[in-house]
DRENPA-3360 file (N, C-alpha, C; in nm, 2 decimals, always signed):
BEGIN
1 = XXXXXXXX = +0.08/-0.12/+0.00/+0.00/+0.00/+0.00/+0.09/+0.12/+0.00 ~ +0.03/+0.24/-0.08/+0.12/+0.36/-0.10/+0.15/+0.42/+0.05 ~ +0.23/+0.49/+0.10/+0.23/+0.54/+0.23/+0.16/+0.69/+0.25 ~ +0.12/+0.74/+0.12/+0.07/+0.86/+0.11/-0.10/+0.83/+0.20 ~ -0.13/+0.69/+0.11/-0.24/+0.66/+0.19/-0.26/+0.62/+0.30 ~ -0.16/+0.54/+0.32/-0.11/+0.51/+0.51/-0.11/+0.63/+0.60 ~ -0.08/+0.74/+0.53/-0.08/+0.87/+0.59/-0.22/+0.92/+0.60 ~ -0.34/+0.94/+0.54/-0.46/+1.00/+0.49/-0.52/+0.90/+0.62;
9 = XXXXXXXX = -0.53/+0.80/+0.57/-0.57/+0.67/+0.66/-0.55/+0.74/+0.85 ~ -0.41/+0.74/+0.86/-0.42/+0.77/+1.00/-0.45/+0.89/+1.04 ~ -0.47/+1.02/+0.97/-0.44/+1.15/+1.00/-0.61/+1.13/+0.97 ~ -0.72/+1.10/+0.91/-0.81/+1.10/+0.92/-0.88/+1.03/+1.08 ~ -0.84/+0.91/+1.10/-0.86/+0.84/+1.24/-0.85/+0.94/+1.36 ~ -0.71/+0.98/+1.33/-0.68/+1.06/+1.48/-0.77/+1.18/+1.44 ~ -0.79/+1.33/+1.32/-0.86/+1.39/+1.37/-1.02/+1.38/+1.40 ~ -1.04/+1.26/+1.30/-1.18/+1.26/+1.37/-1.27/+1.23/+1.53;
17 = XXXXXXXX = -1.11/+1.12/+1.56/-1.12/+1.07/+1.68/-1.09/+1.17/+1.80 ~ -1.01/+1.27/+1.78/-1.01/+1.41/+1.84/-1.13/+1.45/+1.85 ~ -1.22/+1.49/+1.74/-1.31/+1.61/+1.71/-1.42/+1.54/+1.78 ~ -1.45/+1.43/+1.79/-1.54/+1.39/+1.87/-1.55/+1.37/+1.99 ~ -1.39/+1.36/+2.05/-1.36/+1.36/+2.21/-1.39/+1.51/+2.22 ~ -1.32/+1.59/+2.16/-1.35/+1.73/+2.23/-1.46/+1.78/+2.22 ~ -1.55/+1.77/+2.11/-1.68/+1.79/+2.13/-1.82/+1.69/+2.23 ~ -1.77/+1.61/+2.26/-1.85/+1.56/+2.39/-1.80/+1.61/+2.49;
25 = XXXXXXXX = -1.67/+1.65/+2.53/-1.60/+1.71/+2.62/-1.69/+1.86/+2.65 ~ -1.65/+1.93/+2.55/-1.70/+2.05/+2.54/-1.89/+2.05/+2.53 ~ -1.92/+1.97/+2.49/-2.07/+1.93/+2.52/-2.11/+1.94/+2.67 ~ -2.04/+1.77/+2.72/-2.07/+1.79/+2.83/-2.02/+1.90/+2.99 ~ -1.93/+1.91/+2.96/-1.90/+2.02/+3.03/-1.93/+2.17/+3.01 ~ -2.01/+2.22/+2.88/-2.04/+2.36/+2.84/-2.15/+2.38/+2.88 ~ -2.28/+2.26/+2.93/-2.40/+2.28/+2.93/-2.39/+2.35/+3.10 ~ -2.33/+2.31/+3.17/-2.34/+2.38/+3.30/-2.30/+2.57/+3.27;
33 = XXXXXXXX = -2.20/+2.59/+3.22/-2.20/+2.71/+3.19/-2.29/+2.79/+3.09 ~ -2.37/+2.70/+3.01/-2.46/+2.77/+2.96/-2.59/+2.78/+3.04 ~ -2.59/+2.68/+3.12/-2.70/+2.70/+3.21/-2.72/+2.82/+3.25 ~ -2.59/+2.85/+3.33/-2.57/+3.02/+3.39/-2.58/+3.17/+3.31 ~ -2.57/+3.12/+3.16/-2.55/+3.21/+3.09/-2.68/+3.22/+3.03 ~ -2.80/+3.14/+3.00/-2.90/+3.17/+3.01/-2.97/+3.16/+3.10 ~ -2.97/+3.19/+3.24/-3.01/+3.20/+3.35/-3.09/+3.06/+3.43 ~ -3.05/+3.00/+3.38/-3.10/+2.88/+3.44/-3.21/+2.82/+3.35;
41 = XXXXXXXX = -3.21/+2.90/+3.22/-3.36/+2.80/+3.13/-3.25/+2.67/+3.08 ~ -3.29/+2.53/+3.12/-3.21/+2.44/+3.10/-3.27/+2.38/+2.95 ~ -3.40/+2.42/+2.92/-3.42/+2.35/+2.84/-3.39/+2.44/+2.70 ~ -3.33/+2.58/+2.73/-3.30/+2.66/+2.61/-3.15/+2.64/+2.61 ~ -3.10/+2.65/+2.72/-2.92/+2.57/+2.76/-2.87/+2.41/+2.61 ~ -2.99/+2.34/+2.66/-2.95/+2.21/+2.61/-2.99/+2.23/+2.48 ~ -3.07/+2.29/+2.42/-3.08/+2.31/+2.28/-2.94/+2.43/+2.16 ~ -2.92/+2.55/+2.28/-2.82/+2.59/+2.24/-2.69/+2.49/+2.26;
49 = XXXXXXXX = -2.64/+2.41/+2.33/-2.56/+2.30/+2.35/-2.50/+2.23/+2.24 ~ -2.69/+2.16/+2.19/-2.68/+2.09/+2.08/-2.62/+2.18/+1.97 ~ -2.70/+2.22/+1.94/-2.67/+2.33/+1.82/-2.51/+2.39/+1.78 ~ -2.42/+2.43/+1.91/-2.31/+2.45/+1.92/-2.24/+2.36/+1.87 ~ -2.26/+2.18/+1.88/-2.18/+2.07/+1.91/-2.20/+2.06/+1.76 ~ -2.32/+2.07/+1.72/-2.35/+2.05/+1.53/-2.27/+2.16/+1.50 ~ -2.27/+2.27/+1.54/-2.16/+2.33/+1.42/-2.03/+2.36/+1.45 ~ -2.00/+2.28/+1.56/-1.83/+2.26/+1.57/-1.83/+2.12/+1.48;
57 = XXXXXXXX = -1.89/+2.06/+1.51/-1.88/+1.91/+1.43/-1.83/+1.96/+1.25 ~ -1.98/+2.03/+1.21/-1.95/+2.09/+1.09/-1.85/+2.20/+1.05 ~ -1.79/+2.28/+1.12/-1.69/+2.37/+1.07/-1.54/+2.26/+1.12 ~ -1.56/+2.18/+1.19/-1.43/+2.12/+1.21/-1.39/+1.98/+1.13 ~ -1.49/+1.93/+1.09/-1.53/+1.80/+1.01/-1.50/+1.87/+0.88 ~ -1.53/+1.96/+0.82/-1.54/+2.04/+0.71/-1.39/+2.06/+0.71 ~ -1.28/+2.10/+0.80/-1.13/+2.14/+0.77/-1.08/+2.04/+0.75 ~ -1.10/+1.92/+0.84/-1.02/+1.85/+0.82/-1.05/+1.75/+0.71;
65 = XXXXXXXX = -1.15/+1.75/+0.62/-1.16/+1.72/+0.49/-1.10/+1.80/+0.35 ~ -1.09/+1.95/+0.43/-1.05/+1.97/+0.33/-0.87/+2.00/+0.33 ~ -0.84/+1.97/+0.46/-0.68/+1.97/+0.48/-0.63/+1.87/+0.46 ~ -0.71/+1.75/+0.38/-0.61/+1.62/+0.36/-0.55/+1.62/+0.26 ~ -0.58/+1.71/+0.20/-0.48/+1.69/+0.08/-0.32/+1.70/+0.09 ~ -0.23/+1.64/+0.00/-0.11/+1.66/+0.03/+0.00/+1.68/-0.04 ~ +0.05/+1.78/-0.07/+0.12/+1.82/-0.17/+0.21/+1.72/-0.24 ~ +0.29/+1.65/-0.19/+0.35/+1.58/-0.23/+0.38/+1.43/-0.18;
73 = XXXXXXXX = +0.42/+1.27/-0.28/+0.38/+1.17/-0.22/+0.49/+1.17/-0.07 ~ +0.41/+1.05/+0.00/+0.48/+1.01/+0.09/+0.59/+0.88/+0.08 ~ +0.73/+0.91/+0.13/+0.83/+0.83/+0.04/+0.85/+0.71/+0.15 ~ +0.91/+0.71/+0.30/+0.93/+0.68/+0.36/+0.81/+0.69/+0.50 ~ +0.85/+0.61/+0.61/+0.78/+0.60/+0.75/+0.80/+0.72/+0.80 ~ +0.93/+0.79/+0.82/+0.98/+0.91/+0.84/+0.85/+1.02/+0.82 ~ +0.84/+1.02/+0.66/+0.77/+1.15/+0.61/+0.58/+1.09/+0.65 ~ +0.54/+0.98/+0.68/+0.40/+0.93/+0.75/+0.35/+1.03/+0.85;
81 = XXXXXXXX = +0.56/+1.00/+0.93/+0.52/+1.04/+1.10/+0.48/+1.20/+1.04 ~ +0.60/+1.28/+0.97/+0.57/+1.43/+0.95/+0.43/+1.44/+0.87 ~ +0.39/+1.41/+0.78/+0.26/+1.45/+0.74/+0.18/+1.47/+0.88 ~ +0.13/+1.32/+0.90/+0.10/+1.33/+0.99/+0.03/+1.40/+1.10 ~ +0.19/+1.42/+1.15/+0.20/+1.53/+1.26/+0.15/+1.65/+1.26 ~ +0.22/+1.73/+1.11/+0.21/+1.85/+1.07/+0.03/+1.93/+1.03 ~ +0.00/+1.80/+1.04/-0.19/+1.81/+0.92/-0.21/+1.83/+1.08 ~ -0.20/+1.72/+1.19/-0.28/+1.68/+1.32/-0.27/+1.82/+1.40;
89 = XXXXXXXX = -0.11/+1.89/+1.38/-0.13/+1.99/+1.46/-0.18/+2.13/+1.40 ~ -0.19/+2.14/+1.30/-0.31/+2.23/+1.29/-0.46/+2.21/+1.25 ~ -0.47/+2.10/+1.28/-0.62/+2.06/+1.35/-0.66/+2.07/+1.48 ~ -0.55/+2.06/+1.57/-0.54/+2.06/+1.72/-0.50/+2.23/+1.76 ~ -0.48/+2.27/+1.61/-0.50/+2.44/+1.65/-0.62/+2.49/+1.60 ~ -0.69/+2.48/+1.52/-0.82/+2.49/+1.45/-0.94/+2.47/+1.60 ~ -0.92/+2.34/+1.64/-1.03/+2.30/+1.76/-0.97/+2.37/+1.88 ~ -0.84/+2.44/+1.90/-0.82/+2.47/+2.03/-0.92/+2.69/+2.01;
97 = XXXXXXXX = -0.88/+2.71/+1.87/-0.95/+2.84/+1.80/-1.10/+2.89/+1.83 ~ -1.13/+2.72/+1.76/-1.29/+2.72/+1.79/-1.31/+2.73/+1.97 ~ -1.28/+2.66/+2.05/-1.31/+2.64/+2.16/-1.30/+2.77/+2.21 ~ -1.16/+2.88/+2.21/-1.14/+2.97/+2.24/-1.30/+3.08/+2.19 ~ -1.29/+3.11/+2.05/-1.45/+3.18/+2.04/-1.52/+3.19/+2.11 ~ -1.57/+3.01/+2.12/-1.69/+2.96/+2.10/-1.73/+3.07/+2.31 ~ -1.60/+3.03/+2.42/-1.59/+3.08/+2.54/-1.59/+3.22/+2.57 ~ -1.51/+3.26/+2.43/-1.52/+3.40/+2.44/-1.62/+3.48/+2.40;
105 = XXXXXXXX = -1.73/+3.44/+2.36/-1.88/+3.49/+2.26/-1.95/+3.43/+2.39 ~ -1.96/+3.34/+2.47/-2.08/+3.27/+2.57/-2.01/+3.39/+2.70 ~ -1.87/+3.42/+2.72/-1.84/+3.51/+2.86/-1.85/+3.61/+2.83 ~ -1.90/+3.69/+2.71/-1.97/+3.80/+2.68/-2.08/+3.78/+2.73 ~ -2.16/+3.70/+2.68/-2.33/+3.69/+2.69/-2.33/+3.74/+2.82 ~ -2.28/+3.63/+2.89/-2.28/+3.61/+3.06/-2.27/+3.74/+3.11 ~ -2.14/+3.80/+3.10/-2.12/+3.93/+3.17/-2.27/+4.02/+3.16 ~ -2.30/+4.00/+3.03/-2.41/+4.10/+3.00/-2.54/+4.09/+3.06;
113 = XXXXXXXX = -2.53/+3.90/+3.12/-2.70/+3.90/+3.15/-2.65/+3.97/+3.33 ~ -2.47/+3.95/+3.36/-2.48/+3.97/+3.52/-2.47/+4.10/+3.53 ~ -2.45/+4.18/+3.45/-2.46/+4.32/+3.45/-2.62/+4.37/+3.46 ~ -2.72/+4.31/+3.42/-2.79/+4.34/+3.39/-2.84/+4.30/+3.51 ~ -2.82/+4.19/+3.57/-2.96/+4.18/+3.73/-2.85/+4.25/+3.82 ~ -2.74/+4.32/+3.80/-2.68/+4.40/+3.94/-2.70/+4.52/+3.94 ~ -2.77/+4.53/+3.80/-2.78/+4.68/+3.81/-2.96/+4.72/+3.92 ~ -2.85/+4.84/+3.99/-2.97/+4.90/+4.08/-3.05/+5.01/+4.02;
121 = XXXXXXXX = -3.21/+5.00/+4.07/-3.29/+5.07/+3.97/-3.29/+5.20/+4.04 ~ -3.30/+5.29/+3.94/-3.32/+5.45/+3.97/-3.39/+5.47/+4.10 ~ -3.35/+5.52/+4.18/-3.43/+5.58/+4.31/-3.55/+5.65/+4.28 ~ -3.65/+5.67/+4.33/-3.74/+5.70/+4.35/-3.74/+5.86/+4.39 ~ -3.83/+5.93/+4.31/-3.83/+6.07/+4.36/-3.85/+6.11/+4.52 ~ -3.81/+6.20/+4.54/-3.83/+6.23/+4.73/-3.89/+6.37/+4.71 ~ -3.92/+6.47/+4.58/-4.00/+6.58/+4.64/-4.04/+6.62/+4.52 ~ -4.12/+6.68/+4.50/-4.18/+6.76/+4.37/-4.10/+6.91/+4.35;
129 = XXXXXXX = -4.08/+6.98/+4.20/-3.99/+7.08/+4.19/-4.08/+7.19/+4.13 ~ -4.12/+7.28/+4.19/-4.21/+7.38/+4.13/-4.22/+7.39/+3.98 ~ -4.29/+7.42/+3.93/-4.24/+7.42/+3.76/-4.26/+7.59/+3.73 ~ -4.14/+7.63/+3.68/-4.11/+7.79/+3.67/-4.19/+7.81/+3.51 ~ -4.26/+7.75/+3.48/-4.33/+7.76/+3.34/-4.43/+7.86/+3.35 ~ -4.44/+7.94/+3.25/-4.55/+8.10/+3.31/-4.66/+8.01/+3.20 ~ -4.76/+8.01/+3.26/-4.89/+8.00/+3.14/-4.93/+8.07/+3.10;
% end
């Protein structure tokens, strides 16, 4: 068998087998922070959750189909390990990218909804002010 394809073969296993660990990962551990971020509606939490996990699946499933290509064949075991390596780690920079967003867009929201229940409401008037208006 060609080793180019020995290469394709592995570098497809490991990122898909990544993209799916990190996305249950980030699944299951994002739903508590979204809980907080939409104030406790769990059942709007677990559908934004989903929805997040579909389009990391699709924007990261999507790279790494389209990053298999490979410029040139593979000669040796040597050049397996470097394809390989070189495809895997910027896929493991792509998903570390997304992740970063994805935290940085939801600890916006958040700040916004905790700004919003700390804020104290206008005081209340204490006297009425003559009105200097001539009729």
């Amino acid at each position: 068998m060609d080793l180019t394809v020995v290469a394709y073969a592995i570098y497809l296993l490991v990122s898909v087998g990544l993209t799916v660990w990190v996305a249950r990962t980030l699944s299951h551990n994002g739903r508590i922070f979204l809980g907080d971020v939409l104030r406790g509606n769990e059942k709007l939490a677990d559908a934004v959750n989903h929805l997040l996990v579909v389009g990391f699946y699709l924007v990261n499933l999507g790279f790494v189909a389209l990053y298999l290509n490979q410029d040139g064949a593979v000669a040796d075991p040597r050049g397996v390990f470097e394809a390989v390596s070189a495809k895997l780690g910027v896929v493991l920079l792509v998903l570390g990218a997304l992740h970063l967003g994805n935290v940085f867009v939801l600890n916006k929201i958040r700040r916004r909804g905790v700004m919003e229940r700390e804020q104290v409401p206008p005081v209340a008037p204490q006297d009425w002010v003559a009105s200097s208006a001539k009729a």
